[in-house]
matplotlib code that plots the C-alpha trace (Angstrom):
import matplotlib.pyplot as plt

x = [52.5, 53.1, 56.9, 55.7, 53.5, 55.5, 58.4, 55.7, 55.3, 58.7, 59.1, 55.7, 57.3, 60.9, 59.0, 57.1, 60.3, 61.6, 58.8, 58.8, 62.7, 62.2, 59.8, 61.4, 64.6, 62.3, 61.3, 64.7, 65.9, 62.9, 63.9, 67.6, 67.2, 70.8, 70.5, 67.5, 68.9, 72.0, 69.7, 68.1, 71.2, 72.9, 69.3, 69.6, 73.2, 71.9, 69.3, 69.0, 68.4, 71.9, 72.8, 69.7, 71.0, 67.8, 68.1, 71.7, 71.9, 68.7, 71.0, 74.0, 71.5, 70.7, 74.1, 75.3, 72.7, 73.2, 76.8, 78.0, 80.1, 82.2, 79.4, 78.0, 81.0, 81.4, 77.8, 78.5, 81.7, 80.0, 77.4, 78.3, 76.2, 76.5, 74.2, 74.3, 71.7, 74.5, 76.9, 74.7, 74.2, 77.6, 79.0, 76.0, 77.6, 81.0, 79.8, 77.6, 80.8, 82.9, 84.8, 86.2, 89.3, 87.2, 84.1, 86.0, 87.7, 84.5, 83.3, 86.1, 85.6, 81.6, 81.1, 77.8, 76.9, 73.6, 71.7, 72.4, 75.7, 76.8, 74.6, 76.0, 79.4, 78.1, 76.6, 79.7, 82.0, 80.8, 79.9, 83.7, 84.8, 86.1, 83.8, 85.9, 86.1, 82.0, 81.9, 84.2, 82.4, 78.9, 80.8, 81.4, 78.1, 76.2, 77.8, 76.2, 73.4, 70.4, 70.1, 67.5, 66.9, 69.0, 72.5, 71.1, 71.1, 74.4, 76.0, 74.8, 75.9, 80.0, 79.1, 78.1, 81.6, 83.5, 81.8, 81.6, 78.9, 79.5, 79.0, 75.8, 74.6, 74.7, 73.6, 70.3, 70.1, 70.3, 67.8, 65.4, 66.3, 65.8, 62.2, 62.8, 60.5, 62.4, 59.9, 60.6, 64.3, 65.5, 64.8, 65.9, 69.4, 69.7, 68.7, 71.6, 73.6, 73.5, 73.8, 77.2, 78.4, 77.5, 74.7, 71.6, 69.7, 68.5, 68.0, 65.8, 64.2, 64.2, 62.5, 59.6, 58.4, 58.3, 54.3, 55.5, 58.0, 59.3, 61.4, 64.6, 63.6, 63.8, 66.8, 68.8, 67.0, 68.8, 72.0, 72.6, 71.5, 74.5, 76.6, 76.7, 77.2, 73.8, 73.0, 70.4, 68.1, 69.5, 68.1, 64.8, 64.0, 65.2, 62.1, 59.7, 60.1, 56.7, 58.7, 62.8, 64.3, 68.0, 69.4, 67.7, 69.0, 72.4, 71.8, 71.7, 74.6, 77.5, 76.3, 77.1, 80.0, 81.4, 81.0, 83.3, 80.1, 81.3, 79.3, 75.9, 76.3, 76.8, 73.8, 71.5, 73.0, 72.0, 68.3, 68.6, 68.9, 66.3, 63.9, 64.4, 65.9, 68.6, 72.0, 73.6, 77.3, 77.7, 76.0, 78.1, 80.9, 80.1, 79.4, 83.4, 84.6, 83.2, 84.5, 88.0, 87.8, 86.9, 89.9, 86.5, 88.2, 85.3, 82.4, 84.3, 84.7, 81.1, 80.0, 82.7, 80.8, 77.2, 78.3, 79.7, 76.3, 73.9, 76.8, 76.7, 79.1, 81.8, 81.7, 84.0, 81.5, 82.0, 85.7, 85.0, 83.5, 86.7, 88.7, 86.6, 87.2, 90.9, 91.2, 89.0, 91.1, 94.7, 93.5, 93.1, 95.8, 94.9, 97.2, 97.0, 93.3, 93.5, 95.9, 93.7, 90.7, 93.3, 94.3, 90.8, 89.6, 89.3, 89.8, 92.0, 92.4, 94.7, 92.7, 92.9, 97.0, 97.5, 95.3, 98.1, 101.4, 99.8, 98.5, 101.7, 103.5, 101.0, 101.8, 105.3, 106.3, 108.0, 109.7, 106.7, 104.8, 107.6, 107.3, 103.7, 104.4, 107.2, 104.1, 102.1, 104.6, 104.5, 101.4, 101.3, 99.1, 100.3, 100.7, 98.9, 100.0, 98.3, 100.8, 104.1, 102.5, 102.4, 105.7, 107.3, 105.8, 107.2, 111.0, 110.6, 109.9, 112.0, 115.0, 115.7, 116.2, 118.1, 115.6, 113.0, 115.0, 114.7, 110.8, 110.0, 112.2, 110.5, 107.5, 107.4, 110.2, 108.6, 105.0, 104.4, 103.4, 104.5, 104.9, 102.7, 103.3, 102.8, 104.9, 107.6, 106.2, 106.9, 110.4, 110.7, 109.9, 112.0, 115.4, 114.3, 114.0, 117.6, 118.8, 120.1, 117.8, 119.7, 119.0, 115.4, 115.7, 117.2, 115.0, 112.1, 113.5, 114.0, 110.1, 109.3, 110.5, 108.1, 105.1, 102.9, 104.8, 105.2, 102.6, 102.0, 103.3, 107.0, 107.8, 105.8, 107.5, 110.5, 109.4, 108.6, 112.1, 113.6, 111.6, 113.3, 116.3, 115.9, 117.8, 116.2, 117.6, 116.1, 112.8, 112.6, 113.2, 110.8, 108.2, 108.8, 108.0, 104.8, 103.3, 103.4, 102.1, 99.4, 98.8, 95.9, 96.9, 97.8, 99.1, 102.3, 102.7, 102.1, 104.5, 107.6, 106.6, 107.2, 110.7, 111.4, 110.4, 112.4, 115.4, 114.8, 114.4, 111.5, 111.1, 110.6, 107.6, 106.2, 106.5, 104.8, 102.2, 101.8, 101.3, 99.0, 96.7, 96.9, 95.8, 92.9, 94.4, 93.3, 94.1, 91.6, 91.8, 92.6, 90.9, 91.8, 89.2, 89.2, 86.2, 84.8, 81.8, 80.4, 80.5, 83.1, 84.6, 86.3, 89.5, 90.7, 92.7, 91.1, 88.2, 86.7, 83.2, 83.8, 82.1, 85.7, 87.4, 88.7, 90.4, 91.2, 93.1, 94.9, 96.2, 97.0, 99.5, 101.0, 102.1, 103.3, 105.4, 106.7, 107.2, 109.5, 112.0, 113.0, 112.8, 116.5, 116.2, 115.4, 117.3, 116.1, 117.1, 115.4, 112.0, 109.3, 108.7, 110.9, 110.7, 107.6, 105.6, 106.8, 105.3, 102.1, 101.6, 102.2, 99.4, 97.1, 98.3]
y = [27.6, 28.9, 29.9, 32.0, 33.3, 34.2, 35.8, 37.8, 39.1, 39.9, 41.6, 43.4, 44.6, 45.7, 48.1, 49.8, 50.3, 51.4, 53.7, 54.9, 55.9, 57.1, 59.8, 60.9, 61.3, 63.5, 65.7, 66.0, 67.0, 69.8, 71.0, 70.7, 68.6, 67.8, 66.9, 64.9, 63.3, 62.3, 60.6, 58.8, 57.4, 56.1, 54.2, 52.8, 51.3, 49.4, 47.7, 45.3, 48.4, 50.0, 49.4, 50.2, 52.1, 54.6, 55.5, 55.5, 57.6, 60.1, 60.4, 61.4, 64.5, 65.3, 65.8, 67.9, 69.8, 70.4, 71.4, 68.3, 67.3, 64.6, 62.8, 62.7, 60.8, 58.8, 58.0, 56.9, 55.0, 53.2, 51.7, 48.4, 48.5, 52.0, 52.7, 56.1, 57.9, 57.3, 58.3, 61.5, 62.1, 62.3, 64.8, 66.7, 67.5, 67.6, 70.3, 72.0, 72.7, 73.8, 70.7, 71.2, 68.7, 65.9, 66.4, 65.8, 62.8, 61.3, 61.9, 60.8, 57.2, 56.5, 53.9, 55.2, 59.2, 59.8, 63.4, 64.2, 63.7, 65.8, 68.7, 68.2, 69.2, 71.4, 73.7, 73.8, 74.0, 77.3, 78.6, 78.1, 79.9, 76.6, 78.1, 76.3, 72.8, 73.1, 73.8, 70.5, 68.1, 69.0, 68.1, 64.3, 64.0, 64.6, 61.6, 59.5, 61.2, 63.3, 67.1, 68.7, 72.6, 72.5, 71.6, 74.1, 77.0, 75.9, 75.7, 79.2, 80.8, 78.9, 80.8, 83.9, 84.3, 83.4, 85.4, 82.4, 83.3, 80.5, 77.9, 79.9, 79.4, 76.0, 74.8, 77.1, 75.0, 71.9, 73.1, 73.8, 70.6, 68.4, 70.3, 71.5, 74.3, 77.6, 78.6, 81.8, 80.9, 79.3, 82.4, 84.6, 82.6, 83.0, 86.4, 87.4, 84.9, 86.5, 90.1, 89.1, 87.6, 90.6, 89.6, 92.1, 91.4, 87.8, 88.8, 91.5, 88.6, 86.1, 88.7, 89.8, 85.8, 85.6, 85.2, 85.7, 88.1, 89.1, 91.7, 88.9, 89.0, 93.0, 93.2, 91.1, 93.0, 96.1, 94.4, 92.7, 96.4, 97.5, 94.7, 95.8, 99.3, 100.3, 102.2, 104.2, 101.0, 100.0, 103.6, 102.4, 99.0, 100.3, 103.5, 100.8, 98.4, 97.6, 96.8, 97.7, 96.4, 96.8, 94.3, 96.2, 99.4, 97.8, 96.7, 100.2, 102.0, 99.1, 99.0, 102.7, 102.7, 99.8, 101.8, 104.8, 107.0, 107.3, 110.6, 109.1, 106.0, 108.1, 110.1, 107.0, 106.0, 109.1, 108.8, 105.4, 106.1, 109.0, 106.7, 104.4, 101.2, 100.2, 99.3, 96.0, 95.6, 95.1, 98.5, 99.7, 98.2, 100.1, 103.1, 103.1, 102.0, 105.6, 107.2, 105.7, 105.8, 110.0, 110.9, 111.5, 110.8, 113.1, 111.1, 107.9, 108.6, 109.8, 106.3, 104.8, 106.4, 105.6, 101.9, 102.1, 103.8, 101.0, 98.4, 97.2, 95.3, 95.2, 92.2, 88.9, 87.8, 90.8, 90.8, 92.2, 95.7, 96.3, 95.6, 98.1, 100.9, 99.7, 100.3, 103.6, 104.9, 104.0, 105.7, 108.7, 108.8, 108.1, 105.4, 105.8, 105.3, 102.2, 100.9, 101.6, 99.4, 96.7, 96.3, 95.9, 93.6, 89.8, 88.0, 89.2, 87.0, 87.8, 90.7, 92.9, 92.0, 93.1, 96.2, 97.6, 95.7, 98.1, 100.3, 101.8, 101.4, 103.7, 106.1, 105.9, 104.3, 101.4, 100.1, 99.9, 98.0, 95.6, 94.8, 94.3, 91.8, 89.5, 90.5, 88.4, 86.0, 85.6, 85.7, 81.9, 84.2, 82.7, 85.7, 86.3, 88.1, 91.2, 90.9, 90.9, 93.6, 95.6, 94.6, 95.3, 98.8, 98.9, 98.1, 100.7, 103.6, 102.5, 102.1, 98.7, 97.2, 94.0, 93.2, 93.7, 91.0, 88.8, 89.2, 88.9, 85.6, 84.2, 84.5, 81.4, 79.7, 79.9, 79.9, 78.6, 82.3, 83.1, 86.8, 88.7, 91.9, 94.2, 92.5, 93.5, 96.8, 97.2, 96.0, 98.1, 101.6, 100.1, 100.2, 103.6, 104.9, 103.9, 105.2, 101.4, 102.6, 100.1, 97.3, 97.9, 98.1, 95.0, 93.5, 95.0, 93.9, 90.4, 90.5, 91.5, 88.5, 86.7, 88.0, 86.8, 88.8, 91.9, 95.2, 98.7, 98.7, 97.9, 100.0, 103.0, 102.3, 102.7, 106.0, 108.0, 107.1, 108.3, 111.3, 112.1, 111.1, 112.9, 109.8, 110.6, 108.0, 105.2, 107.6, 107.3, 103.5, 102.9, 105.0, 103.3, 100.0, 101.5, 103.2, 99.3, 97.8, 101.0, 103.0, 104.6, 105.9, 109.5, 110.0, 108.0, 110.7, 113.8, 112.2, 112.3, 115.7, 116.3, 115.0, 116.7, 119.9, 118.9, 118.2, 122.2, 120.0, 122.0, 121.0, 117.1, 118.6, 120.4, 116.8, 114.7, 117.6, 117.4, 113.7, 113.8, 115.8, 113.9, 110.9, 112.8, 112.7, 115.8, 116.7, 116.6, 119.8, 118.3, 119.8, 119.5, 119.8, 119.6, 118.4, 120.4, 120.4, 123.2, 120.4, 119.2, 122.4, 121.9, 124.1, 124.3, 125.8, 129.4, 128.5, 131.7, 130.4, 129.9, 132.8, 133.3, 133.5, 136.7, 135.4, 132.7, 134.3, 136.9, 134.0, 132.1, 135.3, 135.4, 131.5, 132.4, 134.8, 132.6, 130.1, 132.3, 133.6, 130.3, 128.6, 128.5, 126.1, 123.4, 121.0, 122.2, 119.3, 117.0, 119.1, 118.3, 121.1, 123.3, 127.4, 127.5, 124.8, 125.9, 129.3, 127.3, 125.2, 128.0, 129.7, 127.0, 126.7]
z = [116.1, 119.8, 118.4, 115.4, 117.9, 120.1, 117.8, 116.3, 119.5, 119.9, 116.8, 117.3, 120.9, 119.6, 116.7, 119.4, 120.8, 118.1, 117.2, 120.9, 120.9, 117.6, 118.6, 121.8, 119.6, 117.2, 120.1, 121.3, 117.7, 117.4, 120.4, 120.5, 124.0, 124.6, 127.6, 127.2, 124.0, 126.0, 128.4, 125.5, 124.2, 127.4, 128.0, 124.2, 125.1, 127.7, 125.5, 122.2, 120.2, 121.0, 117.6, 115.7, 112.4, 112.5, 116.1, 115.8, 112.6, 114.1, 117.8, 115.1, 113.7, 117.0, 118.6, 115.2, 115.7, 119.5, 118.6, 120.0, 117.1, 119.3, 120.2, 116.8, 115.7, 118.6, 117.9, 114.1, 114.7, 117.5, 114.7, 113.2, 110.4, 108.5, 105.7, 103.4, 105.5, 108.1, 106.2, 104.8, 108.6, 109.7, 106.3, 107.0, 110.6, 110.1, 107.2, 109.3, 112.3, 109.5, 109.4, 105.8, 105.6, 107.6, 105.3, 102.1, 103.7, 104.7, 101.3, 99.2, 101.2, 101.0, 98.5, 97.8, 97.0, 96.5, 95.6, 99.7, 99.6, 96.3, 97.5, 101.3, 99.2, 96.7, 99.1, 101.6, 99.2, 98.2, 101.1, 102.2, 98.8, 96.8, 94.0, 91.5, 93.5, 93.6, 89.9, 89.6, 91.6, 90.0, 86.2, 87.9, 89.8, 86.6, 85.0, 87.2, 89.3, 88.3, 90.4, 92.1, 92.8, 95.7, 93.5, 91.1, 94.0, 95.2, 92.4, 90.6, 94.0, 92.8, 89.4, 90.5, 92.9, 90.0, 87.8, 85.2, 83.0, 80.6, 83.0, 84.7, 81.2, 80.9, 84.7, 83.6, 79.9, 82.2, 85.1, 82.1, 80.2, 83.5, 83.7, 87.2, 88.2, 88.8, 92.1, 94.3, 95.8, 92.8, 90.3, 93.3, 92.8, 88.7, 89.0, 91.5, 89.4, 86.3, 87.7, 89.3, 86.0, 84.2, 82.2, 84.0, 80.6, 81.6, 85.3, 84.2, 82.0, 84.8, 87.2, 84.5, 84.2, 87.9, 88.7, 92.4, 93.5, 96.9, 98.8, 97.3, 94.1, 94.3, 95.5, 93.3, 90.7, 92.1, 92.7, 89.0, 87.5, 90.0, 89.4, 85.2, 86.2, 85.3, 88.2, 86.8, 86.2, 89.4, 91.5, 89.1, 90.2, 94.0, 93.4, 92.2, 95.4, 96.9, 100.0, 100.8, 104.0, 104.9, 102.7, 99.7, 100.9, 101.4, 97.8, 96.4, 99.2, 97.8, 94.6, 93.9, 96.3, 94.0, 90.7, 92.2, 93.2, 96.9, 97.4, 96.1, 98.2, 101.5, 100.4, 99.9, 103.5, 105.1, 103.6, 104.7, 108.0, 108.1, 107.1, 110.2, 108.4, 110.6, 108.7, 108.7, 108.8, 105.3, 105.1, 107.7, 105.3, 102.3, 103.6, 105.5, 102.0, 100.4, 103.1, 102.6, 98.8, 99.5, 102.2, 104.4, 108.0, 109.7, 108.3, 108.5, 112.4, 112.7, 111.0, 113.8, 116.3, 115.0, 115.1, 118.8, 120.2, 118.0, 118.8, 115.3, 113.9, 116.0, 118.0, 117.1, 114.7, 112.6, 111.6, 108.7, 109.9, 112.2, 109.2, 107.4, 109.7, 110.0, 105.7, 106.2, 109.3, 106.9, 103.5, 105.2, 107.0, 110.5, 111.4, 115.4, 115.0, 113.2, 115.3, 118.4, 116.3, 115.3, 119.2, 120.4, 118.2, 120.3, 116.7, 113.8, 110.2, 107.8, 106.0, 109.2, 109.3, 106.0, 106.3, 109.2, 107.1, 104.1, 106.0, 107.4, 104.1, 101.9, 104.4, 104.7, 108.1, 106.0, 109.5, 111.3, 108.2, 108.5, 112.3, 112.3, 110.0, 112.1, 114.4, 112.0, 111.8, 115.4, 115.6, 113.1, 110.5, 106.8, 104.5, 101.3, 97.9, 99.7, 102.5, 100.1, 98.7, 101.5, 102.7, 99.4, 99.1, 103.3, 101.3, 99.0, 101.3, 103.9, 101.7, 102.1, 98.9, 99.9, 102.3, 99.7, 97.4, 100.1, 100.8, 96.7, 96.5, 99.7, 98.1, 96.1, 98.0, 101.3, 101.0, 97.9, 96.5, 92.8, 92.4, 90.6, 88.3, 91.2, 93.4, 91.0, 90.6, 94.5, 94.2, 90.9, 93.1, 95.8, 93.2, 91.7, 94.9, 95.9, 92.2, 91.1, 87.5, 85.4, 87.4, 87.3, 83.4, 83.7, 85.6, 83.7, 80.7, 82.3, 83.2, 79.6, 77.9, 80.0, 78.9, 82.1, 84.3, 81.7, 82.9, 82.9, 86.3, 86.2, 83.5, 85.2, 88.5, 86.6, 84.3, 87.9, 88.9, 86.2, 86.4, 90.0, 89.2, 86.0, 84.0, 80.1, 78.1, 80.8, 80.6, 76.9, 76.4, 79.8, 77.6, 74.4, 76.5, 78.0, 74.4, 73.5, 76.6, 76.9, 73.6, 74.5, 78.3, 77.7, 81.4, 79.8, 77.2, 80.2, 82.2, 79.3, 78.8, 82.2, 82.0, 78.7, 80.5, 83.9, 81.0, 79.5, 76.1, 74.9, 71.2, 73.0, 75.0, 71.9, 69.6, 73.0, 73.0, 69.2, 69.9, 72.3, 70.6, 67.5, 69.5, 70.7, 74.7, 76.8, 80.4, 82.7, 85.3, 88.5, 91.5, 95.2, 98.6, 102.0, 103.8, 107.1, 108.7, 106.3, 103.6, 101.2, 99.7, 95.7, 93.7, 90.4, 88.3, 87.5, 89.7, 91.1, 92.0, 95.5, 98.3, 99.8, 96.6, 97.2, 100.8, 99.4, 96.2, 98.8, 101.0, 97.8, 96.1, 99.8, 99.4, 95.9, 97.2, 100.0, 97.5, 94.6, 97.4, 98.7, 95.4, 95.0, 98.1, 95.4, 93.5, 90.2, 88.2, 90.5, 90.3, 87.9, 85.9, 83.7, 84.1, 81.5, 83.4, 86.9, 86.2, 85.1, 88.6, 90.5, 88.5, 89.2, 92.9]

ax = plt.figure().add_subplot(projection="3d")
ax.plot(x, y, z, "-o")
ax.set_aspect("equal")
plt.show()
């Protein structure tokens, strides 16, 4: 009797130790007491609960937490008897520091993965961009394990960046079918979802049954109208907002900036900023984008200098705003400017090395694209299909077409990259560029027997060498390839007329013409502007609306003039227009 006494006492003692630890842990967790918790732990080594799974599994949380991922594991492989919870601790951290790699590992070996652990996954998974990989692992866990709302918001986030509608279709079947209740965050999710995928019908539908709605719920309303190009609905549901905050005026500025309407975004931007909502980078991001996507170099450097005074977005933690001024700075020309950004920024990934590698190609310093990348190189960066790209198109306007071989079979050789129809494309210019035509109709022939790697491209890259070249019998079988590939793109049909007209073969213009209006193909007028501070100021053809059109007409007959008397200057076979249509540009210069 006195010895079940007394090791009911003992047991009684070591759970109020327990309990006591227990709580001081939870105190230290709430509060994120390293220091504290650290104190805790070296106390609990020196005593019989050192190897307590709950205390042992809590200290793990704290120290993950605390950003003291060492300790955490130190902590778990310390503990002799490991149960899921410790397990679900431990992924949880390793997840939580961005430890990718050692997460799956850890995962692949637990003998036991409960709700926790699939959603642990799930959720980082997608947030590291293995959309697919997510999709994946909830198609195993459901053979074996039931899901909750919180797999059902990870994995409509994999659907939405994939843009798989079909499978968004069925997780919603099987949220509805498991009788889980679709509350604020989870209809907030579908209705973002489906928008992304393309489907703005059923986000409308899942935003009407919605008994409560907030500022979210809005804005993914505006965002799936934007998403399906339905930016009318979108402006709409944005006007009918009983609240907006940045992220639903963010909503509206990329959604219209993303459906080509660069002007409208930049006005809703302006507006935005009258109103006092202070941008967020991914504002900041858009609005550069319309800028770059216009040639608007002025208003792109006054939105540089608005983020410099409100020192937004340009810190290390926003990569992706310097690599936004870096593409804005390179469309329009500015390449000192974005190398200045590219130099100051303290962290650089691989987007803001391809921006420069492409940057300086698209404007012609081919040699310079190519050093920044050994810079790259250097630098232990691994190149994408955006860099080759880049360093193709660098090939072809520097001339150096063996070097470009050597880049395109690298590719896959090297790094594991199969080359993509534009990568050919690149290396296509590059040979028209140095006149080898017939071995780019070779090669483009080559390309078209595999039908994967047969587009539009190629056989264009090699049609505008022909034209400069003025090769017609390589221009007409290039064309016969592209009316197959692309029967409706009347630009093809303009640009044989060209050469028939470069060629003096008039009758072949008149029978292209006579095509292309049979097919019902027009020309669109093209216009040119210039933007000053006066506003953005538009030509075409004919166009005498302008108040200086009279100065503007007077200067214009003086270039003509310039223009006839030194026209003899020019290769005439090389140029793109025959007498009749040379008489015509200069008309509608």
């Amino acid at each position: 009797m006195c010895l079940n006494t007394t090791t009911s006492a003992a047991a009684a003692a070591a759970a109020a130790a327990v309990a006591r630890f227990l709580s001081l842990i939870e105190r230290c967790i709430a509060a994120k007491d390293l220091r504290l918790g650290r104190h805790l732990h070296s106390h609990l080594l020196k005593t019989a609960l050192n190897h307590h799974t709950v205390l042992a599994n809590r200290l793990v949380h704290l120290y993950s937490l605390s950003g003291s991922l060492p300790s955490a594991v130190s902590a778990f492989t310390d503990l002799p008897f490991k149960n899921h919870h410790s397990y679900n601790t431990l992924l949880a951290a390793l997840c939580r520091s961005g430890h990718l790699h050692a997460a799956r590992q850890l995962f692949d070996q637990m003998s036991h993965r409960d709700l926790v652990s699939h959603n642990t996954m799930i959720s980082t998974l997608t947030h590291h961009g293995h959309h697919r990989e997510a999709l994946n692992l909830f198609t195993r866990m459901r053979k074996d394990h039931s899901f909750d709302k919180f797999t059902v918001v990870g994995v409509a986030t994999a659907c939405a960046n994939l843009g798989a509608l079909n499978s968004l279709r069925q997780l919603h079947g099987a949220a509805i079918g498991a009788g889980l209740d679709f509350n604020v965050i989870m209809s907030n999710v579908m209705i973002d979802a489906y928008g992304k995928c393309g489907d703005a019908e059923v986000s409308r539908e899942l935003f009407d049954r919605m008994e409560t709605r907030d500022v979210i719920s809005w804005t993914s309303l505006v965002a799936a109208y934007a998403s399906a190009h339905r930016l009318e609905e979108a402006w709409l549901a944005f006007d009918r907002m009983p609240e907006r905050n940045a992220v639903s005026w963010t909503a509206l500025v990329s959604g219209y900036e993303q459906n080509g309407e660069g002007e409208a975004a930049l006005e809703l931007f302006r507006r935005m900023i009258e109103e006092g909502v202070g941008p967020t980078p991914f504002t900041l991001v858009s609005v550069l984008s319309a800028c770059a996507g216009l040639g608007l170099i002025a208003r792109g450097k006054q939105v540089h200098g608005f983020m410099v005074r409100k020192c937004i977005g340009l810190d290390s933690f926003n990569i992706f705003t310097s690599n936004a001024l870096i593409d804005m700075y390179a469309k329009c020309g500015d390449m000192a400017s974005a190398a200045n950004v590219f130099d100051a920024m303290p962290e650089r990934d691989v987007v803001s090395w391809n921006s420069m590698v492409t940057g300086f190609a698209r404007n012609g310093h081919g040699k310079r694209s190519l050093a920044v990348f050994e810079q790259m190189m250097k630098a232990g960066v691994t190149p994408n299909h955006t860099t080759f790209l880049g360093v193709l198109s660098a090939c072809s306007h520097a001339g150096l077409v063996s070097e470009g071989r050597q880049f395109l079979d690298s590719m896959e050789r090297k790094y594991g990259l199969k080359p993509r129809p534009e990568h050919y494309a690149a290396f296509v210019d590059a040979l028209g560029r140095n006149c080898q035509l017939e071995e780019a109709m070779e090669l483009n022939k080559d390309l078209h027997s595999k039908h994967e790697l047969s587009s539009v491209g190629t056989w264009g890259a090699l049609l505008g060498a022909c034209r400069v070249h003025g090769n017609l019998e390589l221009a007409e079988r290039a064309s016969e390839y592209l009316f197959e590939l692309e029967p409706e793109n009347g630009a093809r049909y303009l640009m044989l007329s060209n050469i028939y007209a470069a060629a003096g073969q008039w009758d072949d213009v008149r029978q292209v013409r006579l095509l292309m209006k049979g097919k019902g193909f027009r020309k669109d007028p093209g216009f040119s502007w210039i933007d000053l501070r006066s506003g953005k100021h538009m030509f075409v053809a004919d166009d005498k609306s302008h108040k200086r059109t009279e100065e503007i007409y007077e200067l214009l007959a003086t270039l003509v003039d310039q223009m006839k008397e030194t026209r003899y200057h020019l290769n005439y076979e090389q140029s793109l227009f025959g007498h009749e249509e040379g008489d015509c540009l200069l008309q509608c210069v």
